[in-house]
C-alpha positions as CSV (number, residue, x, y, z in Angstrom):
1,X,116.5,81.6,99.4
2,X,117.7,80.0,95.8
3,X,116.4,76.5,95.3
4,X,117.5,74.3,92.3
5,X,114.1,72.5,91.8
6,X,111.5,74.9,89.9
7,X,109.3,77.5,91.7
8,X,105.4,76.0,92.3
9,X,103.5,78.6,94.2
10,X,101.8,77.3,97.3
11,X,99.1,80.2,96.2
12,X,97.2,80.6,93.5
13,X,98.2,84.4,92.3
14,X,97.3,83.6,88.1
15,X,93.8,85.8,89.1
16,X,95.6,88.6,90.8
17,X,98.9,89.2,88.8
18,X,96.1,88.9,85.7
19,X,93.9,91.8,88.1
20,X,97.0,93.7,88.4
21,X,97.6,93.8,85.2
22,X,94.3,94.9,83.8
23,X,94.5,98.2,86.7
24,X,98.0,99.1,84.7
25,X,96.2,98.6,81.3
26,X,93.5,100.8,82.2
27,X,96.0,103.3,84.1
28,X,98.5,104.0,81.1
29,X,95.3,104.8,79.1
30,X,95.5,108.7,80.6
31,X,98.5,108.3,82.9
32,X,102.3,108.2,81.4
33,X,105.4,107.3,82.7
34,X,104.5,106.9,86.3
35,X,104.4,102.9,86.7
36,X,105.9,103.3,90.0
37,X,103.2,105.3,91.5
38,X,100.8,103.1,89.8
39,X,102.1,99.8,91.2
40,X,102.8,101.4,94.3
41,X,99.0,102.2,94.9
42,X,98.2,98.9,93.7
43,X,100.6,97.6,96.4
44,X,98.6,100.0,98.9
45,X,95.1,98.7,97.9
46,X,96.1,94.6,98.3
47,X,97.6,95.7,101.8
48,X,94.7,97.5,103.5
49,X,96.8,100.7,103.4
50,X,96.1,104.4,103.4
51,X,98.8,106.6,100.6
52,X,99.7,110.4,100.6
53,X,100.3,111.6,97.1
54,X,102.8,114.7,97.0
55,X,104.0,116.8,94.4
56,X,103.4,119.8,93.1
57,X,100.4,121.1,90.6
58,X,99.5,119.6,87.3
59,X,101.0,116.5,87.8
60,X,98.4,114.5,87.4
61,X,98.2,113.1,91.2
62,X,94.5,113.3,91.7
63,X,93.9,112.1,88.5
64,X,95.8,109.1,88.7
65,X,94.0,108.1,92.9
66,X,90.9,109.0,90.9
67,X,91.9,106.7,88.1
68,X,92.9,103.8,90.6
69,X,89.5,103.5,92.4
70,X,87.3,103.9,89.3
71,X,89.2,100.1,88.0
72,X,87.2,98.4,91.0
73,X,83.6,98.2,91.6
74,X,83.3,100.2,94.9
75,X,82.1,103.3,96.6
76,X,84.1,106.7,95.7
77,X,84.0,110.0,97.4
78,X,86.0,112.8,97.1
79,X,86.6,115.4,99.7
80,X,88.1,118.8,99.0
81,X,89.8,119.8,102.0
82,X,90.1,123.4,103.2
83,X,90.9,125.7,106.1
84,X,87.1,126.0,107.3
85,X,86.5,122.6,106.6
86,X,84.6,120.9,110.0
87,X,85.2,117.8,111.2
88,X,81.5,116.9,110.8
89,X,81.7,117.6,106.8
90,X,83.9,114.7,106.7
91,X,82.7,111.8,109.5
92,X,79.2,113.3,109.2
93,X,76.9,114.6,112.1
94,X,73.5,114.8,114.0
95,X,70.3,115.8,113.0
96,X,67.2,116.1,114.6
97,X,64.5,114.7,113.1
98,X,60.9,116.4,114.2
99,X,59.0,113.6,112.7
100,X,60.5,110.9,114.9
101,X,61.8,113.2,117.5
102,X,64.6,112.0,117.8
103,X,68.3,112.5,116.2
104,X,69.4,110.9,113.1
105,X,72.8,110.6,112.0
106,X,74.0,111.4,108.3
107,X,76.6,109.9,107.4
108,X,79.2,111.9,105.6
109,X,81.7,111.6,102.8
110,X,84.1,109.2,104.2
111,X,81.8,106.5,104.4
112,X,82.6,105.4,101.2
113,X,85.1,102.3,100.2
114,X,87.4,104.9,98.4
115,X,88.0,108.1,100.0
116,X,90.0,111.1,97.9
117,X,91.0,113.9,100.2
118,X,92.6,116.7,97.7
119,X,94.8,119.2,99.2
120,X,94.7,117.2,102.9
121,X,97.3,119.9,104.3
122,X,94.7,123.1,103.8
123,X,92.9,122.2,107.0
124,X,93.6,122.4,110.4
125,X,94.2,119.8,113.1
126,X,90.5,120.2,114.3
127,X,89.4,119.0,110.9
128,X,92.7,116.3,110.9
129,X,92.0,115.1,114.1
130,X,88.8,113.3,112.3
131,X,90.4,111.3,110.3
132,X,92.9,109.4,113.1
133,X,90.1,107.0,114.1
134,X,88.6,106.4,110.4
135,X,92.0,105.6,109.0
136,X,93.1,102.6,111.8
137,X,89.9,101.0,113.3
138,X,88.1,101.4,110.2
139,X,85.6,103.0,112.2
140,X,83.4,106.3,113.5
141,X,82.5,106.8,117.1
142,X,80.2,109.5,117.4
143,X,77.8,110.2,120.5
144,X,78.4,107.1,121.6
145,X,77.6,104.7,119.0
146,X,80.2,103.0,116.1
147,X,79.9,103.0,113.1
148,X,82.0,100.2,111.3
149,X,83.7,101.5,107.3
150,X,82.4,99.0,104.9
151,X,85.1,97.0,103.6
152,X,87.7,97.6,101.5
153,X,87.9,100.7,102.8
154,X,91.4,103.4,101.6
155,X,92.1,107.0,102.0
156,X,93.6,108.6,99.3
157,X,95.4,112.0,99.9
158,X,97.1,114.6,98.1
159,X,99.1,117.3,98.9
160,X,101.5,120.3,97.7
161,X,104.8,120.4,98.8
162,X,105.3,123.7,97.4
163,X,102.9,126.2,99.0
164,X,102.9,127.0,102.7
165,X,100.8,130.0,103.1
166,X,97.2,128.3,104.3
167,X,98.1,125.0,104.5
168,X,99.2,123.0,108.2
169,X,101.4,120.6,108.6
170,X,100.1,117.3,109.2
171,X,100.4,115.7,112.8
172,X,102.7,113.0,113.3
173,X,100.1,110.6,114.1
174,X,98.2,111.1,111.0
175,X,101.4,111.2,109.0
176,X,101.8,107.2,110.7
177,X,98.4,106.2,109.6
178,X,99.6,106.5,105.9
179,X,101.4,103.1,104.7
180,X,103.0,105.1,101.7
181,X,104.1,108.8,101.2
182,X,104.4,108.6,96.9
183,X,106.3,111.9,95.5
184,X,105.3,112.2,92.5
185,X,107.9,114.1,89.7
186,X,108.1,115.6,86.4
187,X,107.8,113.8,83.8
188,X,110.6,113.3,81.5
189,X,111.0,115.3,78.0
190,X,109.7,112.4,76.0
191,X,107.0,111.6,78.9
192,X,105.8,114.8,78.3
193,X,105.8,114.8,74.4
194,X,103.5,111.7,74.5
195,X,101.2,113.4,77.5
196,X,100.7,116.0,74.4
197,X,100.1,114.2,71.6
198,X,96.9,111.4,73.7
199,X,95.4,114.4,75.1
200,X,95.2,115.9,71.7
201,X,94.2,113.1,70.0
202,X,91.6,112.5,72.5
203,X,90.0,116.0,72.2
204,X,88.0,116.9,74.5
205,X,86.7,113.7,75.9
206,X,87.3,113.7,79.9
207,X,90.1,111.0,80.4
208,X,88.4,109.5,82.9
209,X,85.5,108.2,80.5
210,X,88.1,105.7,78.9
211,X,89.0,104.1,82.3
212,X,86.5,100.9,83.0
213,X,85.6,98.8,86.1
214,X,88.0,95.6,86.2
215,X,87.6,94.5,89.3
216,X,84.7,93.7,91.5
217,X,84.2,94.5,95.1
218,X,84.1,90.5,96.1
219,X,87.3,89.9,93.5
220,X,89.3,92.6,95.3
221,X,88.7,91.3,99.1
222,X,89.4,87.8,97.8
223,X,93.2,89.4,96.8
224,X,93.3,90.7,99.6
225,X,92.9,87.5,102.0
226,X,95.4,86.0,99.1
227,X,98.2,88.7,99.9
228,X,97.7,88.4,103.8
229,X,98.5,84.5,103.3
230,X,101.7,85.4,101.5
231,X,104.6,83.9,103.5
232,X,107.3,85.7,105.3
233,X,110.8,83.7,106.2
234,X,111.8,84.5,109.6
235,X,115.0,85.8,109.0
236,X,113.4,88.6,107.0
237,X,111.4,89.4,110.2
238,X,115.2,90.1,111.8
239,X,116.0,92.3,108.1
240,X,112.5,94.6,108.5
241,X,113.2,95.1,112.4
242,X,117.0,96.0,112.0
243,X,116.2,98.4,109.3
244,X,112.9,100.0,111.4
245,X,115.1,99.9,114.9
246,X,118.2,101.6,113.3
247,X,116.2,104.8,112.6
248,X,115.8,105.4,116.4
249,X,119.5,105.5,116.8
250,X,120.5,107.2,113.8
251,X,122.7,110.4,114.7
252,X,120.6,112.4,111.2
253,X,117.4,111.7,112.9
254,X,115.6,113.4,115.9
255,X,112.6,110.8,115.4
256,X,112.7,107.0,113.9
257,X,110.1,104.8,112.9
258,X,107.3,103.5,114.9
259,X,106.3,99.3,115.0
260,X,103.7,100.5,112.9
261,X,106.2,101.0,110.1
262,X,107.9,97.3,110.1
263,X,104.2,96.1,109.6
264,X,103.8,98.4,106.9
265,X,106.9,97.1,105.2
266,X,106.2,93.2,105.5
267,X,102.3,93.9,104.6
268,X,103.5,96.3,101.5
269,X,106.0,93.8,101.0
270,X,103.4,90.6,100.7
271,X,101.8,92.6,98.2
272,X,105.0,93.2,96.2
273,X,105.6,89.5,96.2
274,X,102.1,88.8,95.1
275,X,102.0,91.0,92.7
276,X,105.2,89.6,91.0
277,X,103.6,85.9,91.2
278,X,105.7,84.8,94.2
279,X,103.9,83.5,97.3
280,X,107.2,84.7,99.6
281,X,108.7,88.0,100.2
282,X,112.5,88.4,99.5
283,X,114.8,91.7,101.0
284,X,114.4,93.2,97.3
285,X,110.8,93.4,98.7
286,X,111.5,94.6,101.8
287,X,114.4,97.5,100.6
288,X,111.3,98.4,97.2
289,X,109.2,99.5,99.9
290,X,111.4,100.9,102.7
291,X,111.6,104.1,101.5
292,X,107.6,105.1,100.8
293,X,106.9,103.5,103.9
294,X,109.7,105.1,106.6
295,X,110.4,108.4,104.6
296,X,106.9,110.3,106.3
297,X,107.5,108.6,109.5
298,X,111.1,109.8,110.2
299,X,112.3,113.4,111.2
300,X,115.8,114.8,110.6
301,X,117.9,117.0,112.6
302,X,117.8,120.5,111.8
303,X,121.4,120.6,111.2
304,X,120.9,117.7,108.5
305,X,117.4,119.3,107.3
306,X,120.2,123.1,106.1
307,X,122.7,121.0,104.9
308,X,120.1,119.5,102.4
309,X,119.7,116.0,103.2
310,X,116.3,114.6,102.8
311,X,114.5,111.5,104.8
312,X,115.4,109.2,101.6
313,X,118.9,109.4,101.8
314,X,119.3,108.6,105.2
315,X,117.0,105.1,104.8
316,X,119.1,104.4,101.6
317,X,122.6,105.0,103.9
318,X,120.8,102.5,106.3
319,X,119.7,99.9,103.5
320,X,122.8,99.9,102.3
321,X,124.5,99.4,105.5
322,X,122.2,96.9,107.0
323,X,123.5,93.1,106.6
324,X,120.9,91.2,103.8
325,X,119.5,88.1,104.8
326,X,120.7,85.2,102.3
């Protein structure tokens, strides 16, 4: 894919990468030493893509989606998920109206362009089962009628990997509406020193009061269209489906990856490739975001699972031994 004469993009991506850039400005205001996650949620936004945040408490991860969809122009709602949460709190319901006699619907919290769902694995599959619909069509069907999410439209969800007691385990199909799982980690010693020292010289001003609008509503479904226009050489096509088809035949794995996931990674990878100026994705693109994309849509062995090996290593074994495109 080297050429020797200079690289002119076929698209214009000055506004974007310059868009991009402002969202990690504004992020590293509160957030430290996660530019991964950051860029990753980026990645998610410009590819029409749902994330799940995990990692344990106090690391910041509602913080930083919060952070992410207060840089654009658009709706937000958060929704605090919990064991008797109903599936009507969250898509809305019914009401009878006695003036007009007839019943009205309300809508609920998702209908918003940036939905936060903290703690999503505290309610049961009753409450998850709302969601499934919402999160591909983009849509609610309720006593008949649709109602269509205004556009852009993302879920955001977090959850902690740590506590079990009260909390379900989310359904496959769910977990395959999600185009990233992010773990989130500690943050390193120095990471940490320099968390200290902004929040105390910040006092007791919220964080969330320094982080600005950036982006507009319009701007953001123009970068959108950009990304989708971002090309994709056809030998890569062979790359993503060779690394997607080799999870259904690995011997670690009792479940692979779904179609859904090698359009994940070529959509997530468009974005990657915008995002770095280039109007083409490369296999770098394509291996950055195999791992978020496959590693909550694959399921090991139980033998594997005692003997400590995690859904990561197994897509890295497979990277690695998948022939690169050139």
């Amino acid at each position: 894919m080297e050429s020797e004469q200079p690289f002119e993009s076929r698209l214009n991506l000055d506004e974007l990468r310059t868009a991009v850039d402002k969202i990690r400005k504004e992020a590293s205001k509160v957030i430290i030493g996660q530019s991964d996650m950051i860029d990753l949620l980026i990645a998610a936004t410009l590819a029409r893509g749902h994330v799940l945040i995990e990692g344990v408490p106090g690391i910041a991860k509602t913080m930083t989606a919060r952070i992410l969809t207060k840089c654009f122009s658009s709706g937000f709602s958060r929704v605090q998920f919990t064991p008797d949460l109903m599936p009507s709190d969250v898509i809305g319901t019914s009401i009878f109206n006695p003036k007009t006699l007839e019943f009205q619907f309300v809508n609920g919290p998702v209908f918003s362009n940036f939905v936060l769902i903290d703690e999503i694995n505290r309610s049961p599959a009753k409450t998850q089962s709302a969601l499934f619909e919402v999160m591909e069509e983009r849509q609610i069907t309720i006593d008949g009628k649709t109602w269509p999410m205004k556009q852009p439209f993302m879920v955001l969800a977090t959850q902690n990997p740590i506590e079990h007691e009260g909390t379900y385990r989310l359904p496959e199909a769910e977990l395959d509406r999600f185009l990233f799982k992010i773990f989130v980690n500690y943050p390193g010693v120095e990471d940490e020193a320099t968390i200290l020292s902004t929040f105390h010289e910040r006092g007791n001003v919220n964080p969330l009061d320094s982080i600005g609008a950036v982006i507009t509503e319009k701007e953001l479904l123009g970068y959108i269209d950009t990304v989708s226009k971002v090309q994709v050489d056809g030998q890569l096509f062979g790359y993503i489906a060779r690394l997607v088809t080799s999870t259904r035949n690995h011997p670690a794995l009792y479940l692979g990856a779904s179609p859904r996931a090698s359009l994940a990674i070529m959509n997530a990878g468009k974005a990657i490739a915008a995002m770095d100026g280039r109007d083409f994705i490369t296999p770098e693109d394509v291996q950055y975001v195999a791992r978020p994309v496959m590693r909550h849509r694959i399921l090991l062995i139980p033998e594997k699972e005692m003997e400590g090996t995690t859904p990561d290593d197994v897509i890295r074994q497979i990277i690695e031994s998948t022939e690169v495109p050139r």
